[in-house]
C-alpha positions in Angstrom: 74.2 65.8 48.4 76.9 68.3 47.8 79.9 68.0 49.4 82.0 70.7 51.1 85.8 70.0 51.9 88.0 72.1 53.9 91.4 72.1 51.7 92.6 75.5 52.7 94.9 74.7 56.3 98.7 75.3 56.0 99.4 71.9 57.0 103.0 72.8 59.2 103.5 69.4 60.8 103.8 68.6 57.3 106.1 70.9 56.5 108.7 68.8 53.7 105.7 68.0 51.8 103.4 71.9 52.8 106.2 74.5 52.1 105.5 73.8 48.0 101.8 72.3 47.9 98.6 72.7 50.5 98.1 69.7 52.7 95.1 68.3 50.9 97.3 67.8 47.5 100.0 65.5 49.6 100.4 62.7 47.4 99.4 58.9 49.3 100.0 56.3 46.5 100.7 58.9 43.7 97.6 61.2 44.1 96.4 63.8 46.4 94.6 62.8 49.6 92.2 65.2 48.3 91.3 63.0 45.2 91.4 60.0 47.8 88.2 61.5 50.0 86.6 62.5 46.7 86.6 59.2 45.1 85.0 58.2 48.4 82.3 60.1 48.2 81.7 59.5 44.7 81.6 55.8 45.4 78.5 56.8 47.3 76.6 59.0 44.2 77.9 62.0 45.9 80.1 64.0 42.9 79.6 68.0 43.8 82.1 69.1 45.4 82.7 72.4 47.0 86.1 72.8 48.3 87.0 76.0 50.2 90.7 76.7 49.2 92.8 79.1 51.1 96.9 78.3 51.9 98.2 77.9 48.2 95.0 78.0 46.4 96.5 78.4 43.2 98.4 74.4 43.2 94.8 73.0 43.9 92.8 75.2 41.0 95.7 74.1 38.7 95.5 70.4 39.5 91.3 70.3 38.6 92.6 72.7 35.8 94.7 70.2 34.5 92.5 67.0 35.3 92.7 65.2 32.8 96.1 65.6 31.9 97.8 64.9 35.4 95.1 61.8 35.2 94.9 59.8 31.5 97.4 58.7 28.6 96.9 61.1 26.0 98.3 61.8 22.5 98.9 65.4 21.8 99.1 66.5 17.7 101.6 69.2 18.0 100.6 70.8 14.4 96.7 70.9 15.2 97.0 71.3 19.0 94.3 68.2 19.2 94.8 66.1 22.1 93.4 62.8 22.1 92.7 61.0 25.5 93.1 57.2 26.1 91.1 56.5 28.9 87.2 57.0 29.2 86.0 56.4 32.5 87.0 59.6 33.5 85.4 61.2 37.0 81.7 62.8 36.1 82.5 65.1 39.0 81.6 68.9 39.1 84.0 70.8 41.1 83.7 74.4 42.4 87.0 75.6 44.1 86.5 79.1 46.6 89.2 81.0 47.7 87.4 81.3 51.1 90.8 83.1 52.4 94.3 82.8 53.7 93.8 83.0 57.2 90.3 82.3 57.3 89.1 79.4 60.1 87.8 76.6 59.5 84.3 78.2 60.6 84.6 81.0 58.3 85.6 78.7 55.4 82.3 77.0 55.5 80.5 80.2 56.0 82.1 81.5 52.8 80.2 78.3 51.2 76.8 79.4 52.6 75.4 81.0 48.8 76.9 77.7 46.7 75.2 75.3 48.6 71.2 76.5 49.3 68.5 75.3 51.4 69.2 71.7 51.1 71.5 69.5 53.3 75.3 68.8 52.5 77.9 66.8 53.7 81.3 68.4 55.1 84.6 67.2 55.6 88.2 67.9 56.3 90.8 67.3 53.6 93.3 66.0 55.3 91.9 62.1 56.4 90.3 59.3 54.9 88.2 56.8 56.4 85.3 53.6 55.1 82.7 55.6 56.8 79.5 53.9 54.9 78.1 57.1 53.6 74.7 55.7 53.2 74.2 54.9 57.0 75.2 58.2 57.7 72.8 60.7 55.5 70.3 58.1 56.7 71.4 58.4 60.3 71.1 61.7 60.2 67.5 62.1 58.2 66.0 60.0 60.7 67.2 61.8 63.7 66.3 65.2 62.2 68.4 67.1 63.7 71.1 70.0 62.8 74.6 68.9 62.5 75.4 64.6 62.4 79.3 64.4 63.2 81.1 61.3 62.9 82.9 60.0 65.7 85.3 57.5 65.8 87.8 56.2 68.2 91.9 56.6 66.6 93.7 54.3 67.0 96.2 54.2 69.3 100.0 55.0 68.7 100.9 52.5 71.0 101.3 49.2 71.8 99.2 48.6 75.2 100.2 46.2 77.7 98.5 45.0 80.9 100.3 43.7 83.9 99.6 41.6 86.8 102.7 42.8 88.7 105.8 42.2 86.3 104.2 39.7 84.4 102.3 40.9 81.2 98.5 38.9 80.9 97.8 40.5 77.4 99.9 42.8 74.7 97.7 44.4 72.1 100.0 46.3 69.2 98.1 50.0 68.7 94.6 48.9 69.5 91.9 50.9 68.6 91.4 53.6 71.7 88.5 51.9 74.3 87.5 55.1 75.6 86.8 58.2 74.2 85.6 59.4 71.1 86.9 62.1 68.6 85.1 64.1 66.0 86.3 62.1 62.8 84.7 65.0 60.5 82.3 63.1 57.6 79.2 66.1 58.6 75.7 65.7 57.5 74.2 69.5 58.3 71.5 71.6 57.6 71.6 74.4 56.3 70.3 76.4 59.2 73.9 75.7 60.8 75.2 79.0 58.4 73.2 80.8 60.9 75.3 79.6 64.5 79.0 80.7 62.5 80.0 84.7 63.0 82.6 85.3 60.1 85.8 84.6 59.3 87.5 84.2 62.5 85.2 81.8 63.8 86.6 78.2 64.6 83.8 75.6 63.2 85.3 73.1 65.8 84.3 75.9 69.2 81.3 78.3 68.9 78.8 76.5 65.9 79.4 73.0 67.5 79.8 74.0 70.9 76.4 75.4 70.8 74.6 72.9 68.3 75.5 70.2 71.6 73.7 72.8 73.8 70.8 73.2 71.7 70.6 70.0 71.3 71.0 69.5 68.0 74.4 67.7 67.6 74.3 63.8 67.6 77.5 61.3 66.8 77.4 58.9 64.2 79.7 56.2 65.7 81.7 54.6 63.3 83.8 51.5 64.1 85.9 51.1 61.3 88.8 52.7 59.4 89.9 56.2 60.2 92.9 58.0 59.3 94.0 62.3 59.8 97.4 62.9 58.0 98.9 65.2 60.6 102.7 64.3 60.1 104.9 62.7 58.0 104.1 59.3 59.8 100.5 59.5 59.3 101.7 59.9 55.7 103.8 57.1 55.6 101.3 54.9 57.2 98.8 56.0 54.7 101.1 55.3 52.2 101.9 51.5 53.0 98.7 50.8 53.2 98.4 52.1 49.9 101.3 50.2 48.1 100.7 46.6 49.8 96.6 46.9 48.4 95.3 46.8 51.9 93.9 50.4 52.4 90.4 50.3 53.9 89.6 53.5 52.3 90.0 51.8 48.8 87.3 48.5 49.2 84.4 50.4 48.1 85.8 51.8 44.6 87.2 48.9 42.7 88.0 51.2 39.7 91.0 53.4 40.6 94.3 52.1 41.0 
């Protein structure tokens, strides 16, 4: 399936690492999340990627501009201009980057994407958290169910330790469980492509109006996932993202074995 990212937010929480690059191209073990929720996807057989661009477009079309050398060893002849790679098991991705707007919402981005991605189903997600979401249980989730919009839902985990009492005395101390009740929409789409039709324009907000009235309609079910999920909202998101990454214990990374 093709796969639409949203990698065009400002990112302000973020705002030491967002005042020179777009949120998506924050770096979590020395490349962009971006990259991270691609190889993901690719992991799965899914490698064309649509990414609506919008808050310093220009440092994301450079980086895929410049793929190969922000990515391999290479050997550059400076009287021929040749440059000769050293690695070959380079991405087989296909990329198409849209300027879908400054201060375009998140609605409107995917709107813009409506003539790249036809009659057939996509997947859609936000470029700014990664997750082990088994991507194969999802499309086939959401085939099966036949209906418009699959959203993943997940519960975060919490920020928290959580005690409980009896009295003074505490009976059980959890450090940040995951959050028992409640679940929050996690991103990771499957949707049809008569969804185009529920968005305005521009200034609609994919997360109100289309969703809100896909539920009504009846044609919004959750695909609950129970296992690693991660937004990058501040700095300690980040960070957290990032030690995961260093000590070889992000969940994110089991299914690809060949990046490092």
């Amino acid at each position: 399936m093709k796969v639409i990212i949203l990698a065009g937010g400002f990112g302000t929480r973020l705002g030491e690492y967002t005042d020179a690059i777009p949120k998506p191209m924050v770096p979590v073990g020395g490349r962009p999340i971006l990259w991270h929720i691609m190889q993901h996807f690719s992991s799965y057989g899914h490698k064309e990627f649509y990414l609506a661009l919008g808050y310093k477009s220009q440092v994301v079309k450079e980086y895929f501009l410049n793929y190969k050398a922000f990515n391999v060893d290479f050997t550059v002849d400076l009287k021929s201009g040749a440059i000769t790679p050293h690695q070959l098991d380079e991405e087989d991705w296909r990329v198409t980057l849209v300027d879908t707007g400054l201060k375009t919402m998140t609605g409107g981005r995917v709107k813009r994407m409506q003539s790249y991605i036809g009659k057939e189903p996509f997947l859609l997600t936000y470029g700014d958290g990664v997750a082990n979401v088994d991507l194969d249980a999802l499309v086939s989730f959401h085939l099966k169910h036949g209906k418009l919009v699959t959203v993943t839902a997940v519960r975060p985990t919490a920020r928290f330790g959580e005690l409980e009492l009896d009295g003074d005395k505490v009976t059980k101390f959890q450090e940040k469980p995951q959050v028992d009740e409640g679940w929050i929409n996690g991103g990771f789409f499957v949707i049809d492509p008569g969804f185009f039709e529920l968005i305005d324009g521009d200034h609609t907000i994919l997360e109100e109006s289309p969703l809100e009235k896909a539920a009504q309609n009846g044609e919004l079910i959750a695909f609950q996932h129970h296992g690693f999920w991660q937004c990058m909202d501040t700095k300690r998101d980040r960070d957290l993202l990032e030690n995961l990454w260093q000590d070889d214990n992000a969940p994110w990374k089991k299914k690809v074995n060949q990046y490092d």
